[in-house]
C-alpha positions, 0 to 999 in steps of 0.5 A: 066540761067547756067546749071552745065554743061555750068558752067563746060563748062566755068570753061573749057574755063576760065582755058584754056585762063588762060593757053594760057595766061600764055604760052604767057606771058612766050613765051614773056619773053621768058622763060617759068617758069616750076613750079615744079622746082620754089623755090621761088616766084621769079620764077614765077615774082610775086604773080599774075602769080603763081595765073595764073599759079596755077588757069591754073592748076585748082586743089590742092590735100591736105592729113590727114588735119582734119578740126577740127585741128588747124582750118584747115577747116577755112584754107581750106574755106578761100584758096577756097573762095579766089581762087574759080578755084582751087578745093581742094581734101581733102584726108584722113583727118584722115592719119599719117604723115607716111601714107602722105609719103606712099600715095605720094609712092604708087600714084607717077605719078597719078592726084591724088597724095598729091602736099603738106604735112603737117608733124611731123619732124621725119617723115618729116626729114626721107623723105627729098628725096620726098620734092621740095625746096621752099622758101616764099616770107616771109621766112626770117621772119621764125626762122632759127631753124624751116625751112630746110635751102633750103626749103625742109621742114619749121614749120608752126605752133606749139604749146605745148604738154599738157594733156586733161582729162575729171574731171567727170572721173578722178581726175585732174592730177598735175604732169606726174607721176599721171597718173600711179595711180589705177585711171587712168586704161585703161584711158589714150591715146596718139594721134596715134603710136609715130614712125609715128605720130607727135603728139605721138613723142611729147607725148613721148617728154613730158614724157621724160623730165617730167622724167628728160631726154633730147630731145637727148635721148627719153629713159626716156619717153619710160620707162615711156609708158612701166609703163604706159602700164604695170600698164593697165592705156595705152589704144591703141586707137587714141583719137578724139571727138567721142571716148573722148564724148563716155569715152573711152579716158577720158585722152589724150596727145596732142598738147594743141591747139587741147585738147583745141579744144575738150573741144569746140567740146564737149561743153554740152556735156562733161566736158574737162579740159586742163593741162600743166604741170610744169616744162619743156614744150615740144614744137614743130611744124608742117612742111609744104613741097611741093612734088617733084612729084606734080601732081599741082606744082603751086598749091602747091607752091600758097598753101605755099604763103597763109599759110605763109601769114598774112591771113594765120598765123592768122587763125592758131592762131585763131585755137589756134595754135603758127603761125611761124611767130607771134613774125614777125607780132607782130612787124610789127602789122600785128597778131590779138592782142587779139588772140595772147594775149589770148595764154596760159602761156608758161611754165618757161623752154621750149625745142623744138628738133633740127633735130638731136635730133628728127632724134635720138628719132625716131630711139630710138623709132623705136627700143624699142616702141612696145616692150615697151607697148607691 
């Protein structure tokens, strides 16, 4: 019968045979493969020895990845369930983009430290200089415009800003400009502070060209928060399932993939409609990137392989989320169909902000957010 501790004792002893296995296989072709400076599968030989290489380190550190965020929770079981030797750390699920790159500052050089982060690309633009380059093995299957073209950062899987609400507690909005009615007092909320936040920068995105503005320049949509703010319709208060179940964020600006996800959560519990509105749609995408300092190099870069994997990209879908790669796995046959057919209508006109566009809305937002909802 095995004890916790001779299970231990012999996860111990397999990780160290792993190690000295991968040491040998490298001492004999005579170039020892350093993870941390691997870009791309290719470093390792193939897929087989970055799983040595990552099962001999035996941990991945992940950071602000909510399990009930585009089925973040399935992505992490289905990595665990297929790699048991590595144990993931899920740190502070709840965390901003912003908080990743803080977190990786103030642990540099600890076990503990994120090996990946998961990123909005203002934040991930403004922090190129913590990002190791790498590139999957499925990387020519990326878009251009969703990926640094060295690797440092690449989208993985996006969707459309939308508006939740819940009917019971306001009329259904039809277009951006009712939700500054005498109905929506101290009602409405946005997904965290748009100069930190991926999922609030696109909010703000929204608004903007909902009020006739371009990506290039976000001023439209701040104008739009400060009325907002103004008219007391904008509450200061991170929206989740708890707090919509509760009524204080009975309207809330988020990524349609997760307003989708809170009418599931809260199924029999309350009522939660989902709306994109018409006109032009703001699109965008998360950015995954390996940190330079990793305390698990080839855990991080194993971690990359299985997102932009076939396994990996259908299981964003079926989250409801836009995986990278879909119109790639839909010629080849390799996407879920049915998921991928059951995606809401994409609007007439879509805009997704190039890198110098997002850099401009962040540096705008930087200087005029707080005052203008202040």
């Amino acid at each position: 019968m095995f004890t916790t501790r001779s299970l231990a004792a012999l996860a111990a002893a397999t990780a160290l045979a792993l190690s000295l296995a991968a040491c040998s296989s490298a001492a004999d072709a005579g170039t020892p493969v350093d993870a941390a400076t691997a870009t791309s599968l290719s470093a390792f030989g193939d897929l087989a020895a970055l799983e040595d290489a990552a099962r001999a380190e035996g941990a991945l550190n992940v950071i602000a990845l909510p399990r009930d965020w585009a089925n973040y929770g399935a992505v992490l079981d289905a990595f665990a369930e297929k790699y048991p030797e590595i144990t993931i750390t899920e740190a502070s699920p709840d965390a901003s983009s912003a908080e990743e790159i803080l977190a990786a500052d103030n642990l540099a050089g600890q076990d503990t430290a994120p090996d990946v982060f998961d990123l909005g690309l203002a934040v991930a633009l403004s922090s190129t200089d913590r990002f190791a380059p790498y590139q999957v093995a499925t990387w020519a299957e990326i878009p251009d415009a969703l990926k640094e073209a060295s690797g440092l950062y690449t989208g993985d899987y996006g969707g459309y800003m939308a508006v939740g609400y819940d009917p019971d507690a306001v009329p259904a909005p039809k277009q951006l400009s009712d939700l500054l009615g005498a109905e929506y007092k101290g009602k409405v909320a946005i997904n965290g502070d748009p100069t930190q936040a991926g999922a609030a920068f696109a909010a703000v995105g929204l608004a903007t060209v909902q009020s006739e503005g371009t990506v290039g320049d976000f001023q439209a949509g701040i104008d739009f928060f400060g009325e907002l703010s103004k008219a007391g319709n904008f509450v200061k208060i991170d929206p989740t399932a708890a707090t919509i179940a509760s009524g204080e964020t009975p309207v809330v600006f988020d990524w349609d993939y997760l307003n989708v996800g809170y009418g599931t959560s809260l199924a029999g519990e309350r009522n939660w409609e989902v709306v994109v509105f018409p006109g032009t749609g703001y699109a965008g995408y998360y950015n995954q990137a390996v940190n330079k300092d990793a305390p698990n190099p080839a855990a991080a870069r194993l971690w990359q392989e299985f997102l932009y994997s076939d396994e990996g990209q259908n299981l964003w879908l079926a989250g409801g989320a836009r995986p990278v790669r879909a119109d790639a796995m839909a010629t080849a046959g390799t996407i879920d169909a049915d998921l991928f057919a059951a995606l809401p209508e994409t609007p007439a006109e879509t805009v997704v902000p190039t890198e110098a566009e997002s850099a401009a809305g962040a540096a705008l937002l930087g200087e005029k957010w707080a005052s203008a909802v202040q």
